[in-house]
N, C-alpha and C positions, 0 to 999 in steps of 0.2 A: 546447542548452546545459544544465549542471546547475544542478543547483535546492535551494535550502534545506530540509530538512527538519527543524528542532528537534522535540523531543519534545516537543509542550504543558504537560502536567501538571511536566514535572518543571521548567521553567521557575520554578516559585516555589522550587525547591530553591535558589536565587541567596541573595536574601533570611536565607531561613532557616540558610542556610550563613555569611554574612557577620554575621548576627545571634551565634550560635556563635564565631565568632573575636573579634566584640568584646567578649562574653562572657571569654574569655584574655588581651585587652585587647592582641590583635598590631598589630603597627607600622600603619601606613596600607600603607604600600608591598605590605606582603604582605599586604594584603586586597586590595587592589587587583587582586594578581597573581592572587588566587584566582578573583575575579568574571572576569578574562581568559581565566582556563584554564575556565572552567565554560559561558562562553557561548562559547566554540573548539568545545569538545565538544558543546553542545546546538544550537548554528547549524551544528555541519557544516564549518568552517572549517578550511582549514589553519594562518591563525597569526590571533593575533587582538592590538588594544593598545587600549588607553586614552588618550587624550589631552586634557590641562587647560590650559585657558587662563591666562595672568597676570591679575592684578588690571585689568589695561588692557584684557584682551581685544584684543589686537594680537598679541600671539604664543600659540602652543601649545608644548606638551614634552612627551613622550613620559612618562607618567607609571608605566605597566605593562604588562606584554605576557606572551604564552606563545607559546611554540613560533617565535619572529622567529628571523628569518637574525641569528648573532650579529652581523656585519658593518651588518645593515641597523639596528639603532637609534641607531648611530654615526648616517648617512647620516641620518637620520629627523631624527634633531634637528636635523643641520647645515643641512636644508633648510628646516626648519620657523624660523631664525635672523632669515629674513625676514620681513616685513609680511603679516598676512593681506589686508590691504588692496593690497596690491600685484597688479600685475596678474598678475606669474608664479604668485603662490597663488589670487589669490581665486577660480579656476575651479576650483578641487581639490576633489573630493568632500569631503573634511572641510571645507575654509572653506566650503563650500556648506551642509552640513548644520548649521553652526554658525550661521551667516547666517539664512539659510530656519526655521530650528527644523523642518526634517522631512526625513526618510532620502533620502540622496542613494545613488542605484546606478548605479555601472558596472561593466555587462555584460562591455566585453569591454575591458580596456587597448592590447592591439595594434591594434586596429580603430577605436576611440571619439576623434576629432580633439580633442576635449577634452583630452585626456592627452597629448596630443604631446609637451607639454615634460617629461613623468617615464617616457616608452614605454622610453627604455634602462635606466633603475632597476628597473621593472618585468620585463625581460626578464634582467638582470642576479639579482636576486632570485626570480625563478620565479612569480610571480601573475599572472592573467589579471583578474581580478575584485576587485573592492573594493564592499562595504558600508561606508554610513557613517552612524549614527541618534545625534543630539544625545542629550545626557542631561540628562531636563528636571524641576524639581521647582519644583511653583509657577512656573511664569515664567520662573524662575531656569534659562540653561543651565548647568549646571556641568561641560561639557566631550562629548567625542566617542565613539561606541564603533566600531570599525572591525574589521571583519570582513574576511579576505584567503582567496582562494579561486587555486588554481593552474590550474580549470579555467573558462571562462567561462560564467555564471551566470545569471539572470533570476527577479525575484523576482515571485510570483503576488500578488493583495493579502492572500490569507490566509497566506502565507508572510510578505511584509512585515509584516502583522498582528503575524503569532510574532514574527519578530524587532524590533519594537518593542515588542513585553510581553518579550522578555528585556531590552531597551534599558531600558526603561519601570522594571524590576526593580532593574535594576545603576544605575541612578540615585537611587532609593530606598535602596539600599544605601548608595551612596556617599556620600547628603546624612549618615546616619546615622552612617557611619565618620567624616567631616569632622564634625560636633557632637559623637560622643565624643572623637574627636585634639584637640578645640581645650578639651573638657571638662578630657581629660586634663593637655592644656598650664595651663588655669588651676588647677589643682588644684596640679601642679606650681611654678608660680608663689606661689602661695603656701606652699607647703613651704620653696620658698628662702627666703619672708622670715621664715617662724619660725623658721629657722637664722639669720638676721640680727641675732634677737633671742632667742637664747641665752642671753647675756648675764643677763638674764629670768626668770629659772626658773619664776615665777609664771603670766608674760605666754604663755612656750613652751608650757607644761601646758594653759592657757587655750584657745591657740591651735590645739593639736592637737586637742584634744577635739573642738572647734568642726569643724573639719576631717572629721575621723570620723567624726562621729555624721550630718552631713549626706550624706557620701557613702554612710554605711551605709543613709540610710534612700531615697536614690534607687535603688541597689541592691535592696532590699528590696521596692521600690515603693510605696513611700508615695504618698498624696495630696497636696494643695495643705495641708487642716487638717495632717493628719500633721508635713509640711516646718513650719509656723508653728509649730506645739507643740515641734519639736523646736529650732529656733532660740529661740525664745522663752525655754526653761531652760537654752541656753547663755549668753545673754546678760544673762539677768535681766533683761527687760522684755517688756511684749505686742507679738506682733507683728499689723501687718496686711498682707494681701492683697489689692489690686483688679486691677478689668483697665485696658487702657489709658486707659478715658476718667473712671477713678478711680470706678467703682463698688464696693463692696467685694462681695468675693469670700468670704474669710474669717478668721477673727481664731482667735487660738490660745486665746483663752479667754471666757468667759462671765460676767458683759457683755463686752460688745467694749471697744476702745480707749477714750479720751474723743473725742467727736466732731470735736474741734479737730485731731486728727491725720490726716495726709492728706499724698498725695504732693507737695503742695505747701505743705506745712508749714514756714518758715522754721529751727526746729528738729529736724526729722525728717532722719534720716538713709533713703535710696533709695537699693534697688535696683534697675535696670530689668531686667524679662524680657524677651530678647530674642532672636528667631532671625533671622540675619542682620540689617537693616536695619528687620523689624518689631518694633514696640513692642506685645507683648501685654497687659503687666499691669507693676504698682508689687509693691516687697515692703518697708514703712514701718515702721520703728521710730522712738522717740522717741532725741535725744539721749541719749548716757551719760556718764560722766566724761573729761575730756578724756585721762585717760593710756591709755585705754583705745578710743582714737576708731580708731585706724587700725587694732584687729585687727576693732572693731564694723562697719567700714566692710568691711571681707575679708568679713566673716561673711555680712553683706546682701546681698555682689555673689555671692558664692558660693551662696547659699540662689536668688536668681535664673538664678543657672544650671540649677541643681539643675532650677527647677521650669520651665525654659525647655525641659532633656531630656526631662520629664516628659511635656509637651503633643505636644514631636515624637511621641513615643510614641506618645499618646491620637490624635496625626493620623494618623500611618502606620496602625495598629488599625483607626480610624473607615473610613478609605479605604479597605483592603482590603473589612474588610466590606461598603462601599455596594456597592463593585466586585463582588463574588461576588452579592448582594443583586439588583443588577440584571443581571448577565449568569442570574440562574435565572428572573427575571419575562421575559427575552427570547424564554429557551429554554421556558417557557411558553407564553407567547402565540404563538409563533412555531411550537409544536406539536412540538418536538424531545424525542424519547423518551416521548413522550405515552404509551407501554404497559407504559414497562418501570419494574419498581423503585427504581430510583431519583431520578425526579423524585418520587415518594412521599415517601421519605427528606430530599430538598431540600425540598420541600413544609413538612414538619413541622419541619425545623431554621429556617424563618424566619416559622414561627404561621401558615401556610397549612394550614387543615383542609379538603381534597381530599373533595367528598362532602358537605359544607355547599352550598348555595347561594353564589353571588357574579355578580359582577357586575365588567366592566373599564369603570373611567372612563377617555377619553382628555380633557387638559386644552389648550387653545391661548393662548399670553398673546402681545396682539401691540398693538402703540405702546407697549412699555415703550422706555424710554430704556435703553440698553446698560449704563452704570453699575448700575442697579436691576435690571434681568433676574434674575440672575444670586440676590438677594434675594427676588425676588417669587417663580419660582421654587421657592425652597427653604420659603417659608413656604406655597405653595400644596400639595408634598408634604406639611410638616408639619401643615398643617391637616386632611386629609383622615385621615392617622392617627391624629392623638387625638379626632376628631368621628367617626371607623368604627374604634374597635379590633380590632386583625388584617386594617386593610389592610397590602397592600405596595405598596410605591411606588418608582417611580425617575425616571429623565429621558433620555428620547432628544430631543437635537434643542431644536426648539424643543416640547416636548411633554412634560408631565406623564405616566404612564400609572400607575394604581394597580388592583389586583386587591381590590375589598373586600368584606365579607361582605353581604348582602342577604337572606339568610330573612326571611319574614313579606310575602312581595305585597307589596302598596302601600303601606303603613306603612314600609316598609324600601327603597321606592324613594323616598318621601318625604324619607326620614333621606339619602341620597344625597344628593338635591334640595340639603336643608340644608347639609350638609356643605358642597357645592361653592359655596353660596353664601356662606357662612363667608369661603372660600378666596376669592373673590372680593373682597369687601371687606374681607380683611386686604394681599391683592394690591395693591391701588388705594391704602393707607393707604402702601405704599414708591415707589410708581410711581405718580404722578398721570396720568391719560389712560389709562392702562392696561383695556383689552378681554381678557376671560377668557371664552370660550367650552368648552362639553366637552357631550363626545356618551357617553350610559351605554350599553351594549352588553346586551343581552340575558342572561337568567341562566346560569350555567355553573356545575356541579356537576365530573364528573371532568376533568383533564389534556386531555382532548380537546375539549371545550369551549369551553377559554380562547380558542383563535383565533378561532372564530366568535364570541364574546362582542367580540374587540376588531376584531375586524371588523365588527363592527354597531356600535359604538361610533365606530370613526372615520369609517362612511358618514354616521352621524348629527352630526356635526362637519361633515363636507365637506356636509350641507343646509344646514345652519346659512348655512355660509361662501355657498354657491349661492345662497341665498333672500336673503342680506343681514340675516340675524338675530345678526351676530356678538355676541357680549356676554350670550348665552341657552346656555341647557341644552336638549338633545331625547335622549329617552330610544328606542332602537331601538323600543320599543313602542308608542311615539306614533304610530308611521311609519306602519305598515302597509304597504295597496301602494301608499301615494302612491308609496314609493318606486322604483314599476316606470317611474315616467314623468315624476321630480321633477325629472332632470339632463335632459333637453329641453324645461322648459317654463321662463319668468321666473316671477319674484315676481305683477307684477302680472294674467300669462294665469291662473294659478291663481286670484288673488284674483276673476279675472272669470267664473271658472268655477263658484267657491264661491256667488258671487251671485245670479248666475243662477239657480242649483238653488234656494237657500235663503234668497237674498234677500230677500221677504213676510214670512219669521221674524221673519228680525233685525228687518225695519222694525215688525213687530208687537209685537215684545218689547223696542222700545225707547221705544217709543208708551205700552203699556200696564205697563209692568215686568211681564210673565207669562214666564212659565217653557217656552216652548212646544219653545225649541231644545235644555235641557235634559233636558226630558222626552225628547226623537229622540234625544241622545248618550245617556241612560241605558237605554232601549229597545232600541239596538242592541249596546250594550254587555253587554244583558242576552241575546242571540242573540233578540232581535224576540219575549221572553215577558213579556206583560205585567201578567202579575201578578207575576213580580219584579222588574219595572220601579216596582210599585208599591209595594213593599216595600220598594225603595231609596231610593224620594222621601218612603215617609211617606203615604204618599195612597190615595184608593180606586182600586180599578181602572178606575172607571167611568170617572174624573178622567184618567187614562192615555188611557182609548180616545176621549174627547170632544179633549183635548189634540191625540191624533197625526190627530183627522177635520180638525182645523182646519188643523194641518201638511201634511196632502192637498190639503185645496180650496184653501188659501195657494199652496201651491206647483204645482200639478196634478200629486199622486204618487198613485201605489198600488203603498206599502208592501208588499203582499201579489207585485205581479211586480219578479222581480227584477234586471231591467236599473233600473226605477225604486229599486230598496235599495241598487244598488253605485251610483246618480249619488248617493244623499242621504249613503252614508256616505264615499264618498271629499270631497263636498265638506265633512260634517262634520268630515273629518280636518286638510280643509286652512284651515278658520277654526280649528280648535282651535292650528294649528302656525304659521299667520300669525297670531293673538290680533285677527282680525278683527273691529269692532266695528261697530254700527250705524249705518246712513247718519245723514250729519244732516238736523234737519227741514226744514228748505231743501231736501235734493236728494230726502226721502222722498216731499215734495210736489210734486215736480217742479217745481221752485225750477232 
């Protein structure tokens, strides 16, 4: 069977194509037709259409197409007359795809018993194959993209891939064509009524200015102050701006308003900004003369739209970029083009200095409630970027992953440490119950690095998870070689291994507060030299060598052979990574 092949890269040409036409400010329709003819061409299709539901979502219409049998959009609509809920449609790759929220494919229409009741349309109009991928933005579906192929077809998942980022695209397009046609409509709408008031001459002049100067300056691209400054001197009063839950946002001048005004001001004239059904923000002016209420009242709703296009904007921008932002942390860590030139280039366009030291945290949040995830989440990225300036961060899954800088050894694994515990207890302040666990991976200098870095980093997660430490931090350095033998052994065989060896310590150094197992982890740490062992504690050397005689005869080692040096340090590693502490006096005394 044949197979999709779009052109990836030019896949965002959709977008920026359909951005360009509303730019000219063309009809819907013929934007429409454009995103139809562009993914024909980039999916490989022989015809391609769009179709949009009614308000009821019970029916579809064929809303644009390229390259249809002329006969067959007749035939399209009159089938589409009926109920999706009905039994003859709702098995239809579009009712399916509409239903399901994800790409419905058939292979082959003569073959597929699904298709039975449209096999003569299909054979009549010449297609074997049908794509069919929702168009989805926020939530919201806002209708079908269906691809028509004459030979039958099968979609691979990096082929399905493409063609839901052209889906993906032409849905972005579309939300954006639909806010500027309904922009356009109210702008129009209000054109009619300053022709109403004609009559006016004063009122008309007033009216249009107001009109103008707001659409020149969303054109222009004004900001949120911008839009307030510029209402504010049409109307002759200050304006304010909050977000939904009326925090203020911004005021056209300085001081602000009087504090008494507010989106629920008894006197205040509101606007609400709104995209679709969400209420993101107020746009508040005080009362003004009443002959003048009904163009003030234009003014505010109009200035809310304005700033309602605005934010689309700043969403669609924001999105893209997370989206590029983490598809080059993937193709890092996942070691793709790790030689060549231009993960360099990507490197430096998102503050990754390649060549620096760093370090991949991976992050786990788990008993969040579903509602908060999604919150907890996004502040656990944001925390870890402004506590490590020039990490990069994203989200797979349920998972955190950020690339951040670490020069300076321990001090700068430390700063890690902090950061992630930042993250932690800003996590917990949206999601109560909420468990954050994250494993640091090992340092990573060039492009080739990065994977062994977040490969040490997620084994270091998956101990956590194995030993029952969920809600802690383990840095790959801590591990050592526990980790040759840590995934077949429990929590408690280790802890009974660590005892065993080292057991006399702990019960010694909990007896007398002495430093004895301290002094073993900084001795070994120091490769078994003890005079800079003694240089790290502050102490004499003597004080070292009387210390580690007493860690001998306590425990029956000698330090000196070294089957006896890998039993003390592997058990040292594993009370450092259990935070095992000393028996109580009851079972020291054999209680």
């Amino acid at each position: 069977m044949a197979t999709v092949a779009p052109s990836g890269p030019d896949a965002r040409d959709i977008f920026g194509e359909v951005v360009e036409s509303l730019v000219h400010e063309r009809p819907l329709a013929e934007t429409l037709a454009l995103i139809s003819r562009r993914v024909c061409e980039l999916g490989a299709f022989d015809f391609c259409g769009i179709l949009l539901p009614d308000a009821e979502g019970d029916h579809v219409h064929l809303a644009a197409s390229h390259r249809f049998p002329p006969r067959y959009v007749t035939r399209l609509n009159e089938l589409f007359l009926g109920s999706l809920h009905d039994t003859a449609l709702a098995a239809s790759p579009t009712a399916s795809a509409l239903r399901r929220r994800e790409t419905a494919v058939l292979g082959d229409a003569l073959s597929d018993e699904s298709f039975r009741p449209w096999r003569a349309l299909a054979r009549e109009f010449g297609y074997r194959s049908i794509v069919s991928a929702p168009l989805v933005v926020e939530g919201e579906v806002l209708g079908a993209l269906n691809g028509y192929s004459a030979q039958p077809r099968e979609l691979t998942d990096p082929q399905r891939r493409t063609f839901e980022t052209l889906a993906g695209q032409a849905a972005l397009a579309l939300r954006m064509t639909m806010l500027v046609d309904a922009q356009h409509e109210t702008i129009a709408k209000l054109r009619e009524a300053n022709d109403q008031l004609e009559a006016q001459r004063r009122m008309l002049e007033r009216s249009h200015d107001i009109h103008r100067r707001l659409t020149s300056a969303v054109i222009a691209g004004a900001d949120f102050h911008a839009v307030a400054q510029t209402l504010a001197g049409l109307i002759g009063r200050p304006v304010l701006v909050t977000d939904a839950a009326g925090h203020p946002i911004c005021t056209s001048e300085d001081p602000p308003p009087e504090p008494g005004l507010h989106a629920g001001s008894p006197d205040a004239l509101v606007g609400r900004i709104r995209i679709g059904a969400e209420l993101l923000g107020h746009v508040v002016v005080a009362e003004g003369d009443a002959d003048s209420h009904d163009l003030d009242v234009r003014a505010v709703e109009h200035a809310a739209t304005v700033l309602a296009l605005e934010i689309v904007k700043q969403r669609v921008a924001r999105a893209t970029e997370e989206r590029l932002r983490s598809d080059f942390l993937s193709d890092l860590l996942d070691g793709r083009d790790a030689g060549g030139e231009r993960i360099g280039e990507r490197a430096r366009h998102y503050g990754l200095s390649l060549g620096a030291e760093h370090r991949v945290v991976v992050v786990a949040l788990e008993h969040a409630g579903h509602d908060r995830r999604a919150r907890a989440f996004a502040l656990v990225a944001q925390t870890l970027a402004e506590r490590l300036p020039g990490a990069l961060t994203g989200q797979v899954g349920d998972l955190v992953t950020a690339a951040v800088p670490a020069a300076g050894g321990e001090r700068a694994l430390d700063r890690v440490r902090t950061a992630i515990a930042a993250a932690r207890d800003r996590a917990a302040g949206v999601a109560a119950g909420a468990v954050l666990s994250a494993g640091i991976g090992p340092p990573a200098r060039a492009a080739a690095d990065f994977p062994a870095s977040h490969a040490g980093a997620t084994r270091s997660l998956d101990v956590l998870r194995r030993l029952g430490r969920t809600g802690q931090t383990l840095a790959a350095d801590g591990l050592g070689i526990l980790a040759l033998f840590v995934d077949a052994a429990r929590p408690d065989e280790l802890e009974a291994l660590a005892r065993q060896v080292l057991g006399p310590v702990l019960e010694r150094d909990a007896r007398t507060g002495g430093a004895l197992l301290r002094t073993l982890e900084s001795y070994l740490a120091c490769g078994c030299d003890a005079r800079a062992c003694a240089r790290e504690l502050y102490v004499h050397v003597n004080t070292v060598r009387y210390r580690l005689r007493q860690v001998q005869e306590l425990c029956g080692l000698d330090l000196r052979d070294p089957h006896d040096l890998l039993r003390a340090t592997m058990a040292r590693l594993i009370v450092r990574l259990l935070e095992i502490d000393a028996p109580s006096a009851g079972r020291a005394n054999g209680a």
